[in-house]
Residue frames as qw, qx, qy, qz and C-alpha x, y, z in Angstrom:
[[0.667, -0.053, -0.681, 0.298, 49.41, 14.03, -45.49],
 [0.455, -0.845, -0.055, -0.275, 48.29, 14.70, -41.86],
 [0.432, 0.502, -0.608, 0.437, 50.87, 14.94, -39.41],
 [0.743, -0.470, -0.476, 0.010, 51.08, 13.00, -36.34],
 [0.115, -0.802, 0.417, -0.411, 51.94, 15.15, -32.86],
 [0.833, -0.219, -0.461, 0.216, 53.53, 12.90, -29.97],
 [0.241, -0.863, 0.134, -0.423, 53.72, 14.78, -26.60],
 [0.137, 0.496, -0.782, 0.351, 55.90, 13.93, -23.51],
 [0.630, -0.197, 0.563, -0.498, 52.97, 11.76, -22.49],
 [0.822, 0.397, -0.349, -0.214, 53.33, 9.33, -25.57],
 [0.412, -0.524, 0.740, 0.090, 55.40, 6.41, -23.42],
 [0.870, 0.246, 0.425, -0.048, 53.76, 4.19, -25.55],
 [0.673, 0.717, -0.057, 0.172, 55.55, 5.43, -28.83],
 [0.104, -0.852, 0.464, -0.218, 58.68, 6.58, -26.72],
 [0.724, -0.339, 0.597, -0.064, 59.27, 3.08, -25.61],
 [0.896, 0.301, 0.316, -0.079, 59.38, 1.93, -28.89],
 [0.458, 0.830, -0.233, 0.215, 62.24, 4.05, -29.98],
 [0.047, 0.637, -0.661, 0.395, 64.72, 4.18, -26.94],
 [0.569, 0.076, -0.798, 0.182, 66.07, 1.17, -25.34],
 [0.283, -0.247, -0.777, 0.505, 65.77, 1.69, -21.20],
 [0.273, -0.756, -0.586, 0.100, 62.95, 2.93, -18.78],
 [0.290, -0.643, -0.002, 0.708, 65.49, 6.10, -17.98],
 [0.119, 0.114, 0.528, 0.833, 66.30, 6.98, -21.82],
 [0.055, -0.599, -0.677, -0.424, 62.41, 7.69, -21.86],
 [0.426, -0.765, -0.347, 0.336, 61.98, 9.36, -18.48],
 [0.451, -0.353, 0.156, 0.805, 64.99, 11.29, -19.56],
 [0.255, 0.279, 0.599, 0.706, 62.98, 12.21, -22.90],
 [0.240, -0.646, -0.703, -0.175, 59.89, 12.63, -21.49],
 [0.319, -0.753, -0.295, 0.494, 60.93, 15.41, -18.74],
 [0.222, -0.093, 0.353, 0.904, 63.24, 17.12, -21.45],
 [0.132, -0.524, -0.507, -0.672, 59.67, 17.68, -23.92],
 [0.299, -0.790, -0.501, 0.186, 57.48, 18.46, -20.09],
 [0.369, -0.700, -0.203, 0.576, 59.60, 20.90, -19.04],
 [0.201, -0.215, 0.354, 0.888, 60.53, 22.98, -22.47],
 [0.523, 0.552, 0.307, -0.572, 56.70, 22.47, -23.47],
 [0.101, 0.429, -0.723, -0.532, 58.14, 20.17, -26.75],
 [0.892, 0.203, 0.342, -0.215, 55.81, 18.01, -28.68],
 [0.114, -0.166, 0.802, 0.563, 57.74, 15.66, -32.00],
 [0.669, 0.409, -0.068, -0.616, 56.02, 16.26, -35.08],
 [0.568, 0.054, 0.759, 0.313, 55.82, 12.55, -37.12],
 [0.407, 0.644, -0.208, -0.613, 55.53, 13.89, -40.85],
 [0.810, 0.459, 0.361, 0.044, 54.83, 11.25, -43.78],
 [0.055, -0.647, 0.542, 0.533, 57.50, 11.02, -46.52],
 [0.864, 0.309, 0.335, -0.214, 57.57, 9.43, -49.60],
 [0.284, -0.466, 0.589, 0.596, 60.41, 8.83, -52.15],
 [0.591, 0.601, 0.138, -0.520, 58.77, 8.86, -55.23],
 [0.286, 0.629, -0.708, -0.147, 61.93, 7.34, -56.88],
 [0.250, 0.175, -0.949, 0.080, 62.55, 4.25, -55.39],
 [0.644, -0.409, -0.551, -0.339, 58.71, 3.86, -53.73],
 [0.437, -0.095, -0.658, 0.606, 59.86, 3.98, -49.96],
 [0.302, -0.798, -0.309, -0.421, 57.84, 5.39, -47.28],
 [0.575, 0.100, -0.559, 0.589, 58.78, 7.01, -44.25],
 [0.310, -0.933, -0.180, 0.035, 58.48, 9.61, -41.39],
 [0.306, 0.588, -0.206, 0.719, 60.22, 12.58, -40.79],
 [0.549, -0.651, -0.458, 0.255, 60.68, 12.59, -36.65],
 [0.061, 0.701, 0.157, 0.693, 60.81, 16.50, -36.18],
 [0.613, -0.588, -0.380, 0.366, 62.00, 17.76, -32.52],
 [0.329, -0.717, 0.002, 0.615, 62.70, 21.61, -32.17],
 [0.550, 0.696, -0.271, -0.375, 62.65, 22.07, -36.17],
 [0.121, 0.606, -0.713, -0.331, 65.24, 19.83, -36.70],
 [0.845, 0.228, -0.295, -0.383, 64.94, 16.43, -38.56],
 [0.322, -0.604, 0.725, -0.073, 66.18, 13.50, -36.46],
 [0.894, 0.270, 0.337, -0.122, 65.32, 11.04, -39.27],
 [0.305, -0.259, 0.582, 0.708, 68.29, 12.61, -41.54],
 [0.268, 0.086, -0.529, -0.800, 65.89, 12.02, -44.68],
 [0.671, -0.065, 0.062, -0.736, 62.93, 10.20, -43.23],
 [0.833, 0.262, -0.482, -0.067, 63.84, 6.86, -43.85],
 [0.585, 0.358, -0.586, 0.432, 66.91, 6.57, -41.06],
 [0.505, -0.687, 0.162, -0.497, 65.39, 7.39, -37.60],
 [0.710, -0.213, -0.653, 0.158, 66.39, 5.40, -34.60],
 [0.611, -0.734, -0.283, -0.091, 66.19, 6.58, -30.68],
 [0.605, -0.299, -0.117, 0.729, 69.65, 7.51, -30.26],
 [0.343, 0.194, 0.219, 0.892, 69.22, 10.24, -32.20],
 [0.354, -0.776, -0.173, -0.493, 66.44, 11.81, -30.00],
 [0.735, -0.523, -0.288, 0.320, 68.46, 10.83, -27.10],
 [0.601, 0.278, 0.166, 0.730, 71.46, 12.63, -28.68],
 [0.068, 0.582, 0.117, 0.802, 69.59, 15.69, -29.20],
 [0.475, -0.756, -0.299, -0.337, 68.04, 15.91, -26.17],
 [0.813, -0.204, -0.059, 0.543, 71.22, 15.42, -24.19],
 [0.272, 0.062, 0.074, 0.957, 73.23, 18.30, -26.08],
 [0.030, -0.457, -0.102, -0.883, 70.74, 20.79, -25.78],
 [0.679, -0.685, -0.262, -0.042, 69.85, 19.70, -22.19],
 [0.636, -0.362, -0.055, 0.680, 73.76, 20.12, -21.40],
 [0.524, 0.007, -0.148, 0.839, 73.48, 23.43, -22.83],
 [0.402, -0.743, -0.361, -0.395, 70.78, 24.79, -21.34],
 [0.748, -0.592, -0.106, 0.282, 72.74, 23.89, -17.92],
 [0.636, -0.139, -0.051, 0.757, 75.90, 25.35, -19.06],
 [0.338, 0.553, 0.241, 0.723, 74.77, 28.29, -20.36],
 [0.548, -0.726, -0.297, -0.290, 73.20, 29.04, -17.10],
 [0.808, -0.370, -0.151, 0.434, 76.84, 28.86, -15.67],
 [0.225, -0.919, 0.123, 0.299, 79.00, 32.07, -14.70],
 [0.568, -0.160, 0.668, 0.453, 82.14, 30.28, -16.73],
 [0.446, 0.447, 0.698, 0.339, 80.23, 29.94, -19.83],
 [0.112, 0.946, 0.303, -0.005, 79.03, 33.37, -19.95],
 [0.435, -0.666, 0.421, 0.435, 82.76, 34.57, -19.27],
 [0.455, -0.265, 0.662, 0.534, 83.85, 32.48, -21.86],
 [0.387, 0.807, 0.437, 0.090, 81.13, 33.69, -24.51],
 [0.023, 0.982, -0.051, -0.178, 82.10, 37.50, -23.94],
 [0.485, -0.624, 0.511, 0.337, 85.82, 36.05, -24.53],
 [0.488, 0.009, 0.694, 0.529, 85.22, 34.47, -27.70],
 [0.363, 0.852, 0.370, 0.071, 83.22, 37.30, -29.03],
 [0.037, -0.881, 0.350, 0.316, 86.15, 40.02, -28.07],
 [0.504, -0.352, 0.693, 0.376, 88.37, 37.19, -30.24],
 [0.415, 0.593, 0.665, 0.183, 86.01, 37.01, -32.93],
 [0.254, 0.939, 0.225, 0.057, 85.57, 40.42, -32.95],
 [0.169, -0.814, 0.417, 0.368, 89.61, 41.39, -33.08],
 [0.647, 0.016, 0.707, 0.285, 89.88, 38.63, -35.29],
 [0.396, 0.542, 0.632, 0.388, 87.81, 40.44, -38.02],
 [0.188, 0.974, 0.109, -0.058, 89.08, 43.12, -37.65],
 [0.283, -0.676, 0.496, 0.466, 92.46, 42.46, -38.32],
 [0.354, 0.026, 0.792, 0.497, 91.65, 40.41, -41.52],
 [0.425, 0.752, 0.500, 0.068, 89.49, 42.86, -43.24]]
């Protein structure tokens, strides 16, 4: 099975998934600017005869099992790992990293 790429210039296929003109724009700048393409992969259940696609954004599978996709769930992702791109990039966040590593790391070392 060949797999099918879909870059941030696919509006055509991007419209078809997410609901408004922004949800796409929003998609579409997320894949420009991180250099992200979605991989469409062919599926097949061999049990019950169903076909599908696996929709494939950053490794991860936003079909669930190929079968269950729908456009929130690239919005979703693209959202949380756009907000933490931004946060991580914040003075706070970095604070509060180094804080939950010294906790982590007194943590395990009082329970070993």
């Amino acid at each position: 099975m060949k797999d099918t790429i879909i870059t941030s210039k696919d509006l055509k296929w991007l419209y078809s998934k997410l609901e408004t003109t922004e949800e796409v724009e929003e998609v579409s700048e997320y894949m420009r600017a991180n250099k992200l393409v979605i991989t469409l992969r062919d599926c097949h259940d061999s049990q019950s005869g169903w076909n599908g696609q696996n929709v494939i954004l950053e490794g991860k599978d936003l079909s669930g099992n190929g079968y269950c996709f729908n456009g929130k769930a690239l919005l979703n992702h693209v959202r949380h790992h756009r907000n933490h791109l931004e946060l991580s990039k914040t003075a706070e966040y970095k604070t509060f990293l180094e804080l939950s590593k010294k906790y982590f790391d007194t943590w395990r070392y009082l329970n070993n």
